[in-house]
SEZA-486667 format. One record per residue (C-alpha): x, y, z; residue number from 1. Coordinates in pm, 1 decimal. Last residue first. Layout:
% SEZA-486667
{xx=X; yy=Y; zz=Z; n=NUM}
...
//
This chain:
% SEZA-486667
{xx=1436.5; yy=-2755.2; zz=-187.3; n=298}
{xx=1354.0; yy=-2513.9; zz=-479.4; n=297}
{xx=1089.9; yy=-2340.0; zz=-343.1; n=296}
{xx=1313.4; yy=-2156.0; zz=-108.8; n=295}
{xx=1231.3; yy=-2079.0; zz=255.8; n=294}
{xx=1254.4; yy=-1727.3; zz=310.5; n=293}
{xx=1251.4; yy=-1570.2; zz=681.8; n=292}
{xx=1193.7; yy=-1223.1; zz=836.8; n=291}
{xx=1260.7; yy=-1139.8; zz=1182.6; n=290}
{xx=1149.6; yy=-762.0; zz=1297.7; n=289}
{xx=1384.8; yy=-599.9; zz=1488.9; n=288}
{xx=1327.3; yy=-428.7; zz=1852.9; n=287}
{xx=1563.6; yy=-172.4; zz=1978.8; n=286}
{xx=1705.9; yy=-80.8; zz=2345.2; n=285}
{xx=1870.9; yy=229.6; zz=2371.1; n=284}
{xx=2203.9; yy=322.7; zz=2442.4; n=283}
{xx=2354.0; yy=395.3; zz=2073.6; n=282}
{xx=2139.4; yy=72.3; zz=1984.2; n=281}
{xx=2084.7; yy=-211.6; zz=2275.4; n=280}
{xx=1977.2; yy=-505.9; zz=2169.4; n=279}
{xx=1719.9; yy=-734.4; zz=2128.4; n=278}
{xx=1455.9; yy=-547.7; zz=2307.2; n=277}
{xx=1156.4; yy=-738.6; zz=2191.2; n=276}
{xx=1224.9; yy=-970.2; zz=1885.9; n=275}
{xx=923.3; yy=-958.5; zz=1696.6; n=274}
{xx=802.4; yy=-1235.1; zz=1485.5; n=273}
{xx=874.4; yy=-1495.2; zz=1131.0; n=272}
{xx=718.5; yy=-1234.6; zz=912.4; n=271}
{xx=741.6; yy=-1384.6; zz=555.7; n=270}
{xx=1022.3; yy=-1348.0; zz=295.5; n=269}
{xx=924.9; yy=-1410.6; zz=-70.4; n=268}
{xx=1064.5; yy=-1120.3; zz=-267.0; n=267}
{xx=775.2; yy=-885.9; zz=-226.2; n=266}
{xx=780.2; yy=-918.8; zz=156.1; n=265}
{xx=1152.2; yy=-808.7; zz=142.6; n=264}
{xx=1041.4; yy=-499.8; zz=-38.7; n=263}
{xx=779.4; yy=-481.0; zz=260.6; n=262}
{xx=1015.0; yy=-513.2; zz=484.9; n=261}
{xx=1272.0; yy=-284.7; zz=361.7; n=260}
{xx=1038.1; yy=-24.4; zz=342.5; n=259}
{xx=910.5; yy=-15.3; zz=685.8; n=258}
{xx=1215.6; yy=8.3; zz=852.4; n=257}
{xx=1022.5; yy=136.7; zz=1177.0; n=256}
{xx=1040.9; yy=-246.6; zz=1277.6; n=255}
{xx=1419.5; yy=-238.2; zz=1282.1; n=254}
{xx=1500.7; yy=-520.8; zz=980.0; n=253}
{xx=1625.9; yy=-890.5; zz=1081.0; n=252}
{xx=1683.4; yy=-1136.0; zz=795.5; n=251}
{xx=1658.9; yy=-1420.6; zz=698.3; n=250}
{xx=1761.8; yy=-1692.3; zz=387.7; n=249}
{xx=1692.4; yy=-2068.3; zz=378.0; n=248}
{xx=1710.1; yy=-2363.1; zz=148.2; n=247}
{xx=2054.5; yy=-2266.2; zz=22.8; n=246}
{xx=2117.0; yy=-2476.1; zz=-257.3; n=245}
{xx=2289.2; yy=-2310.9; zz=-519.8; n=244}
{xx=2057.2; yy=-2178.1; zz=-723.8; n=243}
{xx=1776.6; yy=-2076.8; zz=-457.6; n=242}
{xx=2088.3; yy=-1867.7; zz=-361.3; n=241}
{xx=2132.4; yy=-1715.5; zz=-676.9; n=240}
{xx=1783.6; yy=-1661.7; zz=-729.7; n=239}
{xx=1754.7; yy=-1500.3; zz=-407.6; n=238}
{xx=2033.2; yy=-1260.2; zz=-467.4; n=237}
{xx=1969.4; yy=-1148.0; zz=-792.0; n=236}
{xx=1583.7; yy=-1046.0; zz=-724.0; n=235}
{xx=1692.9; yy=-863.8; zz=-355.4; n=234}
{xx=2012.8; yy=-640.1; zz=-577.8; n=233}
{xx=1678.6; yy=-580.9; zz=-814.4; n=232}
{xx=1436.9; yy=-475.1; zz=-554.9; n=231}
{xx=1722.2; yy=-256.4; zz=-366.7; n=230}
{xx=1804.9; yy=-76.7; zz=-666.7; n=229}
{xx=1393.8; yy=-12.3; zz=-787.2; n=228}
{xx=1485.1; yy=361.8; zz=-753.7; n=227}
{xx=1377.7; yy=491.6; zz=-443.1; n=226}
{xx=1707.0; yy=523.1; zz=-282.4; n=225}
{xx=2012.1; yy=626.1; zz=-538.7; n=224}
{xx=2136.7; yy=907.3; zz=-307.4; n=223}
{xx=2163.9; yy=759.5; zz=-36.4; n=222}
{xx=2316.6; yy=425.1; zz=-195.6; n=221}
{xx=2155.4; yy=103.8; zz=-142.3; n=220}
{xx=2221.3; yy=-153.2; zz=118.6; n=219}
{xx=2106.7; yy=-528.6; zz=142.0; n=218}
{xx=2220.3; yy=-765.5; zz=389.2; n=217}
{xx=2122.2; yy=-1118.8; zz=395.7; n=216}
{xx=2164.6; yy=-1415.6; zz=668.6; n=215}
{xx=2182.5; yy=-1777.3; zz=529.4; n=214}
{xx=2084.7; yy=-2103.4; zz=583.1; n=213}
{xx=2201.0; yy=-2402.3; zz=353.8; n=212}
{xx=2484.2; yy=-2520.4; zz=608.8; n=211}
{xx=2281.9; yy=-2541.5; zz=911.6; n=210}
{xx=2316.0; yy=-2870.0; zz=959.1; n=209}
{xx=2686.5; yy=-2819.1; zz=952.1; n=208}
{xx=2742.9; yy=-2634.3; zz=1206.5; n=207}
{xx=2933.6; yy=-2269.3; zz=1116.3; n=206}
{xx=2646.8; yy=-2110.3; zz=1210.7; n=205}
{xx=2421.0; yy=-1826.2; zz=1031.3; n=204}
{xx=2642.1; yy=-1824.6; zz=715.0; n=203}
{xx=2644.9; yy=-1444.8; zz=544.0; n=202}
{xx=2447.6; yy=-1346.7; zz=257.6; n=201}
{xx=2578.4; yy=-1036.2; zz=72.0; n=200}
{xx=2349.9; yy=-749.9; zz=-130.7; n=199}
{xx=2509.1; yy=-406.5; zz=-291.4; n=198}
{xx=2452.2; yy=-60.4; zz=-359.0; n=197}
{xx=2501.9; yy=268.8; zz=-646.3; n=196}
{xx=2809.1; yy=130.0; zz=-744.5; n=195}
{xx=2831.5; yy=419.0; zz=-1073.8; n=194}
{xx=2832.2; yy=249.4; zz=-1453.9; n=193}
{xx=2515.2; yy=444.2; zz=-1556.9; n=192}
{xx=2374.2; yy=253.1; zz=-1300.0; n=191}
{xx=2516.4; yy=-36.9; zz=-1074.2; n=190}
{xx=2455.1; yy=-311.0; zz=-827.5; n=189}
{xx=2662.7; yy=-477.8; zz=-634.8; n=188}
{xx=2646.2; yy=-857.8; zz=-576.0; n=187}
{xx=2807.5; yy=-1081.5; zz=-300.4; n=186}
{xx=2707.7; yy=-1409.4; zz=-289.0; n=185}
{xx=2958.7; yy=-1647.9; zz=-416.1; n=184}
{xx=3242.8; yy=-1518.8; zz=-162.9; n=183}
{xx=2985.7; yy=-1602.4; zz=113.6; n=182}
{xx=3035.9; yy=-1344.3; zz=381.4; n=181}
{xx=3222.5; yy=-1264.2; zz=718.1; n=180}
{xx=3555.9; yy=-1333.6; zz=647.2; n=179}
{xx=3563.2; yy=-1069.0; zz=400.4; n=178}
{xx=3348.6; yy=-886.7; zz=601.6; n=177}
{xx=3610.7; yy=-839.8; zz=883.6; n=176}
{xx=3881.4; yy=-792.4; zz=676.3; n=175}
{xx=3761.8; yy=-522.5; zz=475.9; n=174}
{xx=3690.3; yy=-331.3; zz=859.2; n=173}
{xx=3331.2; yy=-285.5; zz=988.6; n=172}
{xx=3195.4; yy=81.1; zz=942.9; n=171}
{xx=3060.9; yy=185.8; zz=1252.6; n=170}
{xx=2777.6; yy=204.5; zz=1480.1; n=169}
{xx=2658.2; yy=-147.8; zz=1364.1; n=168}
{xx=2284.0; yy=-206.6; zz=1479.5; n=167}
{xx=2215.7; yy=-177.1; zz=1156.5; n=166}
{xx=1942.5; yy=6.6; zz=907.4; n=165}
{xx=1744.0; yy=206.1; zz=1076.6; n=164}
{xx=1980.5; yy=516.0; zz=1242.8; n=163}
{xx=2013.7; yy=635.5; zz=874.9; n=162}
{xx=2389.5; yy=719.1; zz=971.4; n=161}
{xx=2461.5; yy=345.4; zz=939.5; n=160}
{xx=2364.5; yy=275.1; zz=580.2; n=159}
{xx=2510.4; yy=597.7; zz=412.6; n=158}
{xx=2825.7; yy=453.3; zz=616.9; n=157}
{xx=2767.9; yy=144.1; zz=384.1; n=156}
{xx=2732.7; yy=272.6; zz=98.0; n=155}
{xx=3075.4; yy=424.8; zz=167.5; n=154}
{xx=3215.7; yy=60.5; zz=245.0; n=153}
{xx=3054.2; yy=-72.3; zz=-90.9; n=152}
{xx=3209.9; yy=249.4; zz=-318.1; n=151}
{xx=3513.1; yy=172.9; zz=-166.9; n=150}
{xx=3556.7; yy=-235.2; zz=-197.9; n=149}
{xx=3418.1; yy=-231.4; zz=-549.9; n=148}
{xx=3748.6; yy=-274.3; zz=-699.2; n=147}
{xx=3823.5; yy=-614.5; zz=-520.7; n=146}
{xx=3486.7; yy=-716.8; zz=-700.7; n=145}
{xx=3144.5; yy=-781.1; zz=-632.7; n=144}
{xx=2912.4; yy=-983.6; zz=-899.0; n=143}
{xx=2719.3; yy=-798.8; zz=-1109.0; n=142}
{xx=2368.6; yy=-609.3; zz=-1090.6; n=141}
{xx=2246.0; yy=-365.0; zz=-1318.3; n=140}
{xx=2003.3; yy=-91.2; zz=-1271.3; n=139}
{xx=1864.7; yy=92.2; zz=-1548.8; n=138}
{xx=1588.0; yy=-141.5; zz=-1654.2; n=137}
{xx=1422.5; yy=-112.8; zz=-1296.4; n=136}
{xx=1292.1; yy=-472.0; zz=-1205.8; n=135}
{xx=914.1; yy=-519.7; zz=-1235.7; n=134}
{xx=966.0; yy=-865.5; zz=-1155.3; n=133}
{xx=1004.9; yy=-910.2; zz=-772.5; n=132}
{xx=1058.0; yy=-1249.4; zz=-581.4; n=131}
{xx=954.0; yy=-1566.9; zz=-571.2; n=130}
{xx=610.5; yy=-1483.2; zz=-418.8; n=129}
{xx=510.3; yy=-1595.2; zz=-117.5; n=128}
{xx=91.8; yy=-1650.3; zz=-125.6; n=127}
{xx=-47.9; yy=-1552.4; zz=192.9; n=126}
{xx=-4.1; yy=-1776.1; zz=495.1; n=125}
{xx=-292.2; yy=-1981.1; zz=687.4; n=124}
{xx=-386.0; yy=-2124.5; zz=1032.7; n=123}
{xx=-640.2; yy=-1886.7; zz=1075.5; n=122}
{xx=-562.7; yy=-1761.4; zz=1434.9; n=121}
{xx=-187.1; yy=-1755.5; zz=1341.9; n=120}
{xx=-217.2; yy=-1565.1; zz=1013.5; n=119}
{xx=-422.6; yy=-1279.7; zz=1170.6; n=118}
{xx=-171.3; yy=-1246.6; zz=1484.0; n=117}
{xx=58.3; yy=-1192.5; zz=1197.5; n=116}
{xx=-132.6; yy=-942.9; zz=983.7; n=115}
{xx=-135.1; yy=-712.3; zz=1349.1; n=114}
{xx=178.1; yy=-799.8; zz=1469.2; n=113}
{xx=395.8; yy=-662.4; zz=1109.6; n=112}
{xx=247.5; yy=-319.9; zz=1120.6; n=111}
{xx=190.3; yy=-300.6; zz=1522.9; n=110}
{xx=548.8; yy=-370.5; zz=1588.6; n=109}
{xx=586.2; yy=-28.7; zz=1487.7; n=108}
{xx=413.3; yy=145.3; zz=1774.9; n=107}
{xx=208.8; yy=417.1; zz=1591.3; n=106}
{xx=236.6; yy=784.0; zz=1734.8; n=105}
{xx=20.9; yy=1004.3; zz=1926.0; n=104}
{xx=114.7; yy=1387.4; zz=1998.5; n=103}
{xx=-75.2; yy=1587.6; zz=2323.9; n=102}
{xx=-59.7; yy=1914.7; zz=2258.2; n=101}
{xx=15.0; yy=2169.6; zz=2499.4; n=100}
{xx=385.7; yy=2123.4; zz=2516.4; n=99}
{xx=489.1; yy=1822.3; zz=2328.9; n=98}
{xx=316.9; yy=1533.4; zz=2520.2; n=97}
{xx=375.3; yy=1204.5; zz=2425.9; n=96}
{xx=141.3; yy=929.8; zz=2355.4; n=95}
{xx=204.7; yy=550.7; zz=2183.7; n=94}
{xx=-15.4; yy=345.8; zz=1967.5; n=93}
{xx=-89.7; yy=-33.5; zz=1917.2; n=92}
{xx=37.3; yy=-114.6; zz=2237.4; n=91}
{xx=-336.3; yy=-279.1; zz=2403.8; n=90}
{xx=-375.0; yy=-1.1; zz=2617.5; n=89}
{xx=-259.2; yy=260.0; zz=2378.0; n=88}
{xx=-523.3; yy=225.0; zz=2166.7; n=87}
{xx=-817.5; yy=216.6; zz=2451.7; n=86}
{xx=-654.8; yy=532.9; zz=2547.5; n=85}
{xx=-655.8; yy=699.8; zz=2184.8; n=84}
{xx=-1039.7; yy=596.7; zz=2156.9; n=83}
{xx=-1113.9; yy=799.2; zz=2516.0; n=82}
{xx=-905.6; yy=1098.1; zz=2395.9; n=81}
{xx=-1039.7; yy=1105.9; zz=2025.9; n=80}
{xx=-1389.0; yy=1122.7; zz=2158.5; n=79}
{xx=-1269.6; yy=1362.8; zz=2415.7; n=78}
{xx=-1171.1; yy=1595.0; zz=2099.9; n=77}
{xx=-1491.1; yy=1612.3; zz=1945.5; n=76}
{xx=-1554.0; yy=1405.3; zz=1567.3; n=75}
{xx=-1503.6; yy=1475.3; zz=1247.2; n=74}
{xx=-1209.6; yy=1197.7; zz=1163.7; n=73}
{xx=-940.0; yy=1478.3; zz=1007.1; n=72}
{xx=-1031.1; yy=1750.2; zz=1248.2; n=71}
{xx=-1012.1; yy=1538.1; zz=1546.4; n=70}
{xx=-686.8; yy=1339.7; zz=1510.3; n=69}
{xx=-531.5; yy=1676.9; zz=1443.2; n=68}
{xx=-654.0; yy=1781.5; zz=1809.5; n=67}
{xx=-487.5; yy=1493.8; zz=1894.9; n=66}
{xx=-150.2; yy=1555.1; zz=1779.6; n=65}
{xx=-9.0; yy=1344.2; zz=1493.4; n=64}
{xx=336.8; yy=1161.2; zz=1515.1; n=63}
{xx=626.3; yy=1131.8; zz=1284.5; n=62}
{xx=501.7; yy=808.9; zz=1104.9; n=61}
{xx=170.9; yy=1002.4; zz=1023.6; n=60}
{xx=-23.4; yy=716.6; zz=848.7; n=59}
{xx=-11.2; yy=488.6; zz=1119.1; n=58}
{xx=-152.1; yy=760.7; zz=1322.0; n=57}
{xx=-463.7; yy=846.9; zz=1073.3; n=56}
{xx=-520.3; yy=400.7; zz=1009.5; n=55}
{xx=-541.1; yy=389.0; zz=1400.9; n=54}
{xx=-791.6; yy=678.5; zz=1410.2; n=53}
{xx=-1012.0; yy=476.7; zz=1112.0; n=52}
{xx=-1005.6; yy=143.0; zz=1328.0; n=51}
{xx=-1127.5; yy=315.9; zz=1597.8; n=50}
{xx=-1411.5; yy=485.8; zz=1473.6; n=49}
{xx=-1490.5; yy=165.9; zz=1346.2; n=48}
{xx=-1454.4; yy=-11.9; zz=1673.4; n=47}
{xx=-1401.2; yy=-375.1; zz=1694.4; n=46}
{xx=-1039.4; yy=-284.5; zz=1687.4; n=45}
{xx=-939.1; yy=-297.5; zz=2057.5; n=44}
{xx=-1194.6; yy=-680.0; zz=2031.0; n=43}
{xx=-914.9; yy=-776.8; zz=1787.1; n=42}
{xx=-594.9; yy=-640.1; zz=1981.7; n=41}
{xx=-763.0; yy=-828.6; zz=2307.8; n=40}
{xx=-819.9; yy=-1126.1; zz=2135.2; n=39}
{xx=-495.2; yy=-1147.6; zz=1967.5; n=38}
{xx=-346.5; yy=-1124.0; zz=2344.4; n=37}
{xx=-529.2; yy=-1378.0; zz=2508.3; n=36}
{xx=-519.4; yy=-1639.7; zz=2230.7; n=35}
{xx=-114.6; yy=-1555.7; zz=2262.5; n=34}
{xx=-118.3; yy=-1633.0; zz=2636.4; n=33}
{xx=-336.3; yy=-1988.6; zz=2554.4; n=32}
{xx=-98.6; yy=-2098.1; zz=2342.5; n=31}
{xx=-287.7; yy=-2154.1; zz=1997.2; n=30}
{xx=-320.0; yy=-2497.0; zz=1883.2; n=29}
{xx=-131.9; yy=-2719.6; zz=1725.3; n=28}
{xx=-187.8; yy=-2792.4; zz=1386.6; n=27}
{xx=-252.9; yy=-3125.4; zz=1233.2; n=26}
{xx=-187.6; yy=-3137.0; zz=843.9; n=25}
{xx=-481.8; yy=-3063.4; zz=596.7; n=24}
{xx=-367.2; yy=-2643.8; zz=575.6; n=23}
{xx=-641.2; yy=-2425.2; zz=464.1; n=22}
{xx=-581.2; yy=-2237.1; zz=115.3; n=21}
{xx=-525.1; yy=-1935.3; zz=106.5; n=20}
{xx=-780.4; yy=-1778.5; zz=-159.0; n=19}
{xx=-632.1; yy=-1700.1; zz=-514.4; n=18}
{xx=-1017.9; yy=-1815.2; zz=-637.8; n=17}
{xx=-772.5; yy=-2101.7; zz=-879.8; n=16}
{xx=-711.9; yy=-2243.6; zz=-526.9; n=15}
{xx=-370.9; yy=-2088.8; zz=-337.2; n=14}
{xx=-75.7; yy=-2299.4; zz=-209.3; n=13}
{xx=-1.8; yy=-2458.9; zz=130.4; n=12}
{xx=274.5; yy=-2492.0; zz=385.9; n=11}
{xx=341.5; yy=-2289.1; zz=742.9; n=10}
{xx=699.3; yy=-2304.5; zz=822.3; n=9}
{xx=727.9; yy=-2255.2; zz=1236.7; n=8}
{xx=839.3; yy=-1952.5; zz=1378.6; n=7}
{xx=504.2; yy=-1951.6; zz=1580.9; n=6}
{xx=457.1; yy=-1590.2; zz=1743.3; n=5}
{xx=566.8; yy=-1491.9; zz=2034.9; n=4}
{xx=281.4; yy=-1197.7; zz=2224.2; n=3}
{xx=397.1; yy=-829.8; zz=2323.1; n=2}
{xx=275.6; yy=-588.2; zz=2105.7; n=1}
//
């Protein structure tokens, strides 16, 4: 997936039929590289057969073979060849060979590229939500504290050995993130009394005019994943900041991080793009996905 998309903030609300609705103000039209590319993912996906192969691989993160691909659509194995091929041409899937079989995967990018390229040829933006309500009642977030220093630093390690969750290798030092985020914006969350994560925001320049913008890290504990932590350190952390005046928070997630942009999704942010190749990760070059909320406060 290889076209920009428009970082610009698209505007308008929903009609009572909770359709998007169009935008009155003069847009600009599409670049004439990115019209290109959209219509070559769409007319990739004119295929039903296609579309239905696609949805298999996306579903089978770790890869499926082709004879796999086969059984579960009902059709011959050159079918599955030729469709694969047209897939791969336009980046939407990836093939490998592990030793007779031959294994497709989904490209990433294609999760977040896909509704995106969508968005840009219609000129419109779902609905942003504030941010998540069905908040886990056994989670409960407070403010950091000097005493919550070690259970934060081992959270996150936990972080860093995923291999998805920073491009940090290592655990910065206390010093270093003291410095590094908003002393009014650091929450950890707890159950049963145990720091099971936490959520910062960190200033994206020290310039002024960017003053109300804001970077966010969330982190939950290994052993506490799944359990609504992450929604509910996300929920305290935007109100806060809609609170005290920061008009903007983003982030940047590694696009096989699927969960942590779609719970980032719930709370309001939208897909701003890909950033191809952004930097190198234990020798290899990663893409991360850029997500942006604007508040509706200001």
């Amino acid at each position: 997936m290889n076209a920009t998309i428009d970082g610009r903030r698209y505007s308008g609300g929903v009609t009572d039929l909770e359709m998007p609705a169009l935008r009155t103000e003069r847009v600009d039209a599409l670049s004439p590289a990115d019209a290109t590319t959209y219509a070559a993912w769409f007319a990739c996906l004119a295929d039903p057969t296609r579309v239905r192969l696609l949805h298999q691989v996306a579903t089978r993160p770790a890869g499926i073979t082709v004879g796999e691909l086969a059984e579960a659509l009902g059709i011959g194995q050159p079918t599955v060849s030729h469709h694969v091929r047209k897939l791969a041409d336009v980046g939407f899937v990836s093939v490998h060979k592990d030793r007779t079989s031959t294994v497709v995967t989904v490209n990433p990018a294609c999760c977040t590229g896909l509704p995106h390229a969508a968005d840009a040829v219609m000129g419109v933006l779902t609905q942003r939500p504030c941010c998540p309500t069905d908040l886990p009642a056994d989670v409960a977030i407070r403010a950091m504290t000097d005493a919550d220093w070690a259970p934060v630093l081992r959270i996150y390690d936990e972080g860093i050995k995923t291999g998805n969750a920073t491009f940090a290798t290592e655990v910065p030092d206390r010093a270093d993130l003291e410095a590094q985020w908003l002393p009014a914006h650091r929450w950890v969350a707890e159950i049963d009394g145990i720091v099971v994560g936490w959520a910062t925001l960190s200033p994206v320049s020290s310039r002024d005019c960017y003053g109300g913008v804001a970077e966010n890290s969330v982190y939950v504990a290994e052993n506490a994943r799944g359990r609504g932590v992450g929604k509910a350190l996300l929920y305290k952390q935007v109100i806060a900041a809609d609170d005290a005046g920061l008009w903007t928070l983003q982030t940047s997630i590694f696009p096989e991080n699927r969960a942590s942009i779609a719970l980032h999704h719930s709370a309001g942010y939208r897909t701003i793009g890909l950033r191809e190749r952004i930097a190198q990760h234990h020798g290899v070059w990663r893409d991360t996905v850029l997500l942006e909320r604007r508040s509706p406060v200001n």
